[in-house]
C-alpha positions in Angstrom: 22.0 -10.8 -31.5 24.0 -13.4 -33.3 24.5 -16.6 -32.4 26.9 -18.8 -33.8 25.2 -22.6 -33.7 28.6 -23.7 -35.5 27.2 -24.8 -38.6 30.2 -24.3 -40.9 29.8 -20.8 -42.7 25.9 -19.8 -41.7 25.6 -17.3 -38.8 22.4 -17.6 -37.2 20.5 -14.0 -36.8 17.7 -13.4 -33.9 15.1 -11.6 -35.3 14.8 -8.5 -32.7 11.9 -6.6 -31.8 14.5 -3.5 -32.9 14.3 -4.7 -36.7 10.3 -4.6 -36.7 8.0 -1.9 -38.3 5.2 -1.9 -35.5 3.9 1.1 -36.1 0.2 1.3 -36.9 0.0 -2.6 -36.4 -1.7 -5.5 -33.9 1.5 -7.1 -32.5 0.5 -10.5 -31.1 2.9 -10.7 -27.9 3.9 -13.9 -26.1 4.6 -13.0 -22.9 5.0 -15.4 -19.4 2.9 -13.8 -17.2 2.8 -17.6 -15.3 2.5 -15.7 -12.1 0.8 -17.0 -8.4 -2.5 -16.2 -8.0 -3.7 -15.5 -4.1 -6.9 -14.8 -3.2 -8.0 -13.9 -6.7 -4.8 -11.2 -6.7 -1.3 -11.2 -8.1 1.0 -12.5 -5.7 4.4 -12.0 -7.0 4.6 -9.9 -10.3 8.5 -10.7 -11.1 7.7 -12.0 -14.3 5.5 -9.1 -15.8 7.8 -6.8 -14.9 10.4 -8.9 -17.0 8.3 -7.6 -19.9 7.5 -4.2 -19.5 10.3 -3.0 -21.9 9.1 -5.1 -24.5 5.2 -3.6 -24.1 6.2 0.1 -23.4 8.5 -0.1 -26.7 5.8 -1.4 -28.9 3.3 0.9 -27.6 5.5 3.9 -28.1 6.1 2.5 -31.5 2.5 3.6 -32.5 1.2 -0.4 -32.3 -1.2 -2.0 -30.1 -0.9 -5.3 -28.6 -3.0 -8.7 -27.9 -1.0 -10.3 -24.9 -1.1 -14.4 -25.1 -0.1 -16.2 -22.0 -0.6 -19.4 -20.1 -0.9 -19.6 -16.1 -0.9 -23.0 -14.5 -1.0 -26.5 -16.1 -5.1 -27.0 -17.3 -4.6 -29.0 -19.2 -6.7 -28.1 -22.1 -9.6 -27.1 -20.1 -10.8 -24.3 -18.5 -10.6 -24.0 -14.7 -11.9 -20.9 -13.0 -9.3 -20.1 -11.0 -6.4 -20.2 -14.1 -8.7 -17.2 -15.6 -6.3 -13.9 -16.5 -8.4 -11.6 -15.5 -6.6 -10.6 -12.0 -3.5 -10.6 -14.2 -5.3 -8.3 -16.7 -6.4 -5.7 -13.3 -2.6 -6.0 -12.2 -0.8 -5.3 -15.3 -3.6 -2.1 -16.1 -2.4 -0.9 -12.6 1.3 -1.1 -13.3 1.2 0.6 -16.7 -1.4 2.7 -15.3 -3.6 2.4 -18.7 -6.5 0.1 -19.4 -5.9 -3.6 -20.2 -8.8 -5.0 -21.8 -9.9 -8.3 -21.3 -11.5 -11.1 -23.6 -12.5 -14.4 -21.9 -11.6 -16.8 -24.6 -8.7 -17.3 -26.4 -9.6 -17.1 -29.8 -13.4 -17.0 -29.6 -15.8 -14.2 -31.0 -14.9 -12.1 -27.9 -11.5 -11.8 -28.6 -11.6 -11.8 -32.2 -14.0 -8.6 -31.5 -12.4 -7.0 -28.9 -8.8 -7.6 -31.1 -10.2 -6.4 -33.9 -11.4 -2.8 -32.2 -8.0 -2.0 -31.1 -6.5 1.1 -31.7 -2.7 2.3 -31.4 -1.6 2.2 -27.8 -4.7 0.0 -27.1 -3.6 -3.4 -25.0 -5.8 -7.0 -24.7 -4.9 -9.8 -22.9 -6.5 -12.9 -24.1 -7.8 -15.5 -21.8 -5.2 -18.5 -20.9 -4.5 -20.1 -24.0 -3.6 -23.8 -22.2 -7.0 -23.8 -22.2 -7.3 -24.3 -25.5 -6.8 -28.3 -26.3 -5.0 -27.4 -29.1 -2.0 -25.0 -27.9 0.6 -28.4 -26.2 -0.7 -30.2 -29.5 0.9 -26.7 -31.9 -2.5 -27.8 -33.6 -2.5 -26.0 -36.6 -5.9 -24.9 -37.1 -5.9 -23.1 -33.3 -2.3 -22.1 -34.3 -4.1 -19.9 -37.4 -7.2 -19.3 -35.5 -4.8 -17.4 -32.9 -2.3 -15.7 -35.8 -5.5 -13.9 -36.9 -5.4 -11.7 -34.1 -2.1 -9.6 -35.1 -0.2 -8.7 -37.6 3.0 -9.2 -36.2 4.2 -11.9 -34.0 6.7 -11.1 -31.1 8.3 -14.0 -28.5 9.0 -12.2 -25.2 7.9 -15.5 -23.0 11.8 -17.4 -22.8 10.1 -19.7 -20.0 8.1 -21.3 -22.5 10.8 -21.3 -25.4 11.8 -24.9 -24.7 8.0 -25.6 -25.7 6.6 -26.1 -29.6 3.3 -25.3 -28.6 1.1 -23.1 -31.0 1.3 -19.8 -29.0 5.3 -20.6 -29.3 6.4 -22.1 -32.9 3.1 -22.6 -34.9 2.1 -18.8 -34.5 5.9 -17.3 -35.5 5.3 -20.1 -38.7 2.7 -17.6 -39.8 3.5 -14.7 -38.9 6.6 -12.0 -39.2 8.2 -13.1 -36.2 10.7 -11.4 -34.1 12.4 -11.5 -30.1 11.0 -9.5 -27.8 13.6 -7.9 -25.4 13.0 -10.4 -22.4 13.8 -13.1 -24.8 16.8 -11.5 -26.0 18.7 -10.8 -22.8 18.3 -13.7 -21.8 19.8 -15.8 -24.9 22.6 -13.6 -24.7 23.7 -14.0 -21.2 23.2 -17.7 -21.1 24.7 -18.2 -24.6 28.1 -16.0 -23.0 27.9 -18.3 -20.2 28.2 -21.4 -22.3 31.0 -19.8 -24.7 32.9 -17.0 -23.4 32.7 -17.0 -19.4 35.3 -15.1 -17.3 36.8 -17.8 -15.3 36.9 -19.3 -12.5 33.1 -19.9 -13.4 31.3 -22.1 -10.9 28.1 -24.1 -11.3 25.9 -24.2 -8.4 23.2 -27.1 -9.3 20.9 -28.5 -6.4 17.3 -29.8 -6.3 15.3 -33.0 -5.5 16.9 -35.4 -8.6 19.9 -36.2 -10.5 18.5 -37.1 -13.6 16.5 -33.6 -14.2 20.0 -32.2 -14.8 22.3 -35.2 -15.7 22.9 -33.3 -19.7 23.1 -29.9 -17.9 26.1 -31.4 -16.2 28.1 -33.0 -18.9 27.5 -30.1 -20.9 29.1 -27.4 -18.6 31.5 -30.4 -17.5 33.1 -28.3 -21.3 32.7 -25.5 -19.7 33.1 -24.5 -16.0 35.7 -24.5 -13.1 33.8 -26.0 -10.6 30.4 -27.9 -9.9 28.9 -27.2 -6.4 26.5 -30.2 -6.0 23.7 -29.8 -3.4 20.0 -30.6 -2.7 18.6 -34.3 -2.9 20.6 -34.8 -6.3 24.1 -34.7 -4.2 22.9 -38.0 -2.1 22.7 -39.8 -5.5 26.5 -38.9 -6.1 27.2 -39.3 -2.3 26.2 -42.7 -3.1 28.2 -43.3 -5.8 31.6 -42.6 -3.7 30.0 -45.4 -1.7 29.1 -43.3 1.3 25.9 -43.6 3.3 23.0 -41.5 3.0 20.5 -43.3 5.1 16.6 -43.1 4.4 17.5 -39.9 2.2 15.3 -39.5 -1.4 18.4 -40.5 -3.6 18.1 -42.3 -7.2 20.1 -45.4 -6.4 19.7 -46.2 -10.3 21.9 -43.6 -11.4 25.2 -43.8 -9.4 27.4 -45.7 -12.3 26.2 -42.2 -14.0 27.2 -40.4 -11.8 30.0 -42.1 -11.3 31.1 -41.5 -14.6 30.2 -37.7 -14.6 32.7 -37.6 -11.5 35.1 -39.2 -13.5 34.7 -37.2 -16.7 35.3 -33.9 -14.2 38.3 -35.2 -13.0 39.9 -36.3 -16.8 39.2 -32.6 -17.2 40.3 -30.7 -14.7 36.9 -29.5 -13.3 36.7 -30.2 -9.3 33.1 -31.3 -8.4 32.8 -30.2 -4.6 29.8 -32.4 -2.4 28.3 -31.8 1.0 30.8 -32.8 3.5 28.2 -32.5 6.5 24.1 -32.2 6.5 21.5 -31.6 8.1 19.5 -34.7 9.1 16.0 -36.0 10.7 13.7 -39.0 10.8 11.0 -37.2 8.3 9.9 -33.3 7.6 7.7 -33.6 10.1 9.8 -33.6 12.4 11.6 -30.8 12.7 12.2 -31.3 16.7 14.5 -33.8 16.4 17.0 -31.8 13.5 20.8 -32.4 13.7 23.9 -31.5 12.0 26.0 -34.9 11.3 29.1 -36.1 8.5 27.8 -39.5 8.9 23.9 -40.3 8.4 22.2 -42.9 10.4 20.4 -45.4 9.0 17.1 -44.5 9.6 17.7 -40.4 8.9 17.1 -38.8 6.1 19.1 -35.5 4.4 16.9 -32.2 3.5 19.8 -29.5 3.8 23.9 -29.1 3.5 25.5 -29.0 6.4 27.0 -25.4 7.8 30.6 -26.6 7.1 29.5 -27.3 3.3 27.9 -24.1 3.2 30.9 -22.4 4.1 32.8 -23.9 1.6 30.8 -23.9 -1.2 30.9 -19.9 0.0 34.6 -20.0 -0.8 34.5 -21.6 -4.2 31.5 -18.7 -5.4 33.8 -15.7 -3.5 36.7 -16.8 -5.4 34.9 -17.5 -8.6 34.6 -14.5 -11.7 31.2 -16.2 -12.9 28.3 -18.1 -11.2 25.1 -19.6 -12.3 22.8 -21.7 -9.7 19.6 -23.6 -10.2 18.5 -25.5 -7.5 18.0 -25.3 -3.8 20.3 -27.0 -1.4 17.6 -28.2 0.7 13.9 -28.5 1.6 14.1 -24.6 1.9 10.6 -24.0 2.6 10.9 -25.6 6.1 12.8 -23.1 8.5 14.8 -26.2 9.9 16.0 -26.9 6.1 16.8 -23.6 5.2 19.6 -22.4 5.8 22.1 -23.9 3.3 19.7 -22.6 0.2 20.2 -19.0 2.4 23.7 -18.8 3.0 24.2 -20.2 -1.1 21.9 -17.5 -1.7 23.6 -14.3 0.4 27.6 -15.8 -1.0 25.7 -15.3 -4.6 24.2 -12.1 -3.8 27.4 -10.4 -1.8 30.4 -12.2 -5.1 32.4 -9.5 -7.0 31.5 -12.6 -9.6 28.9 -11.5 -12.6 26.1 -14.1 -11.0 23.0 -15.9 -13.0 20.3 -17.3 -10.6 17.7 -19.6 -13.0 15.2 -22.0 -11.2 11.9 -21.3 -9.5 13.1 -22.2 -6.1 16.4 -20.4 -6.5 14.7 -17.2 -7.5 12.3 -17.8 -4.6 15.2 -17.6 -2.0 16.9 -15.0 -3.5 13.5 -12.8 -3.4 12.7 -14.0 0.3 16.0 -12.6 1.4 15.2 -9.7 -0.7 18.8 -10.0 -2.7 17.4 -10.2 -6.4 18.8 -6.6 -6.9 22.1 -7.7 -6.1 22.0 -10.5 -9.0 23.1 -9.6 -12.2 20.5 -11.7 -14.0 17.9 -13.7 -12.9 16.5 -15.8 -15.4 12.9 -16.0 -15.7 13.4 -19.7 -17.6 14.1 -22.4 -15.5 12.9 -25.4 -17.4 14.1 -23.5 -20.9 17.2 -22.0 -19.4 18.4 -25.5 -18.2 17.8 -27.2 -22.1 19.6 -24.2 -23.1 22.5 -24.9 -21.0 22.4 -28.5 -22.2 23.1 -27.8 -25.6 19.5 -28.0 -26.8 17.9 -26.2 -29.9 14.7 -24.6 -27.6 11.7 -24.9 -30.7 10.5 -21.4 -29.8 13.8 -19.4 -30.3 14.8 -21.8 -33.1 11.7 -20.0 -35.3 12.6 -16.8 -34.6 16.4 -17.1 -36.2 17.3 -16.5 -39.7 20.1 -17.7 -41.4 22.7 -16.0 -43.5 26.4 -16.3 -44.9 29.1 -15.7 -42.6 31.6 -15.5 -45.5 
């Protein structure tokens, strides 16, 4: 894939999985198998699945494969229930082959069991967060882990906004290439930021403003429309002077976005806010729910209204591209619920080529059981949104080469 960063006349070149000679090698994949753990099982195998094209084409490449992923935040220590090894059972039950098992990272057991490998052979190292040294890209853990496998591939795009060492200080030392994962999903968001079909319509909710303040004056460049929902919309509610009651708004950022609704409107680009809620003393309690256009003082807002939800539905029927991140409410109350649903089913039913990023976006659209009717859903929320901000990701950044475009 080649991406133009816009650096006079260098191209920029990913490094695909397509231009590596696997065969008869230990490939050192990076995946994101991040995935809930419930009662010592895999609850929700989304993300492994992401990968499985990436594994079945380097094992039918003649190569085996030590897997590298984190799960959870240890924070340098290990914590017994962060251990791989249910995700190691689950993925040997989807491939339907063995998946060995070391229970360190870079220890004597997976330096043994890595170095026993044979060609179709599979490992999956324990959780390398819990390793001090992965957050710090320390470079002796960073070769320590590069002497597992000859070849280094990125498949993990969650984590590509990260220079950790299972991320940039590995693909330093290595022959380092994109898995397929990776790969689609540069492609798609990079189209989305430079050639969209248009109308193309943002859809950006959440609890806070300021996690996505660059993510808006980035695609203020770039899109149609901006659907504002979720707790960030009371922030620019504010700013237009209106009242949002006891609702969780971050009063310290209206003159920004104050000036983010003023940018929109030098350029064209219509920024469309709840025109009703859904209100109630606290999240407790649910009892005493009500729609309103004007919140009382004590009241707080965890939802968009029905009349908001219908017209955001208008704006993503009538648009040729959508991309949402972000719920519209507190979705995982029933009584808050329904404006991240009816988002959700307007995304899912569009004639529009539709990108859903975000953990709790992805979580609706898998409740409802609508994630087949989404072109892409991106497994990156953090990296996906820096990506859409115009940010170099460390991870991706590695794995590009450089050559003359003239």
């Amino acid at each position: 894939m080649a991406v133009d960063l816009g650096a006079g006349d260098t191209v920029t070149k990913l490094r695909s999985l397509h231009d590596a000679d696997v065969a008869g090698k230990r490939v050192l994949l990076r995946v994101d198998f991040n995935v809930p753990i419930v009662d010592g099982r895999v609850g929700d195998d989304t993300r492994m699945r992401a990968s499985l094209p990436t594994i079945q084409f380097i094992l039918d490449h003649g190569a085996s494969i030590v897997l590298v992923s984190h799960l959870g935040r240890p924070k340098g220590q290990p914590r017994d229930e962060l251990r791989l090894a249910p995700v190691a059972a689950h993925l040997s039950s989807m491939l339907s082959r063995p998946v060995r098992y070391a229970p360190d990272v870079v220890g004597p057991e997976a330096q043994h069991l890595a170095s026993a490998l044979q060609p179709g052979d599979l490992l999956l190292v324990e959780n390398v967060r819990f390793e001090a040294g992965e957050e710090r890209n320390d470079p002796d853990f960073a070769r320590a882990l590069g002497k597992l496998g000859d070849i280094f591939v990125n498949d993990a795009f969650g984590t590509a906004h990260r220079a950790h060492a299972s991320t940039v200080g590995v693909a330093m030392l290595l022959p380092a290439h994109a898995g397929f994962l990776m790969e689609r999903e540069l492609e798609i968001l990079q189209r989305l930021l430079e050639r969209p079909e248009r109308p193309f319509v943002a859809i950006l909710g959440g609890a806070k403003v300021s996690d996505k303040l660059g993510v808006m004056v980035h695609l203020l460049d770039r899109v149609d429309g901006l659907l504002v929902g979720g707790g960030m919309a009371n922030t620019f509610l504010l700013a237009q002077g209106l009242n949002v009651g006891a609702s969780l708004a971050e009063r310290d950022l209206q003159d920004q976005a104050r000036d983010i609704l003023s940018q929109a409107a030098a350029k064209g680009v219509e920024v469309v806010l709840p025109v009703d809620v859904v209100v109630a003393p606290s999240l407790e309690a649910e009892g005493a729910v009500r729609v309103t256009a004007s919140v009382p003082p004590d009241q707080g807002i965890f939802d968009i209204g029905p009349a908001t939800a219908e017209r955001f539905g208008g704006y993503i029927e009538r648009a040729a591209t959508v991309f949402w991140n972000g719920p519209m409410g507190v979705f995982e109350r029933p009584s808050f619920a329904g404006g991240t649903q009816a988002v959700a089913r307007a995304v899912a039913t569009t004639q529009a080529t539709t990108v859903v990023g975000g953990g709790d976006s992805i979580a609706a659209i898998e409740q409802l059981r609508l994630a087949d009717h989404i072109d892409h859903v991106s497994t990156g929320g953090g990296a996906s949104l820096e990506l859409l901000e115009g940010k170099e990701l460390p991870g991706v950044a590695v794995l590009l080469e450089s050559s003359s475009s003239s």
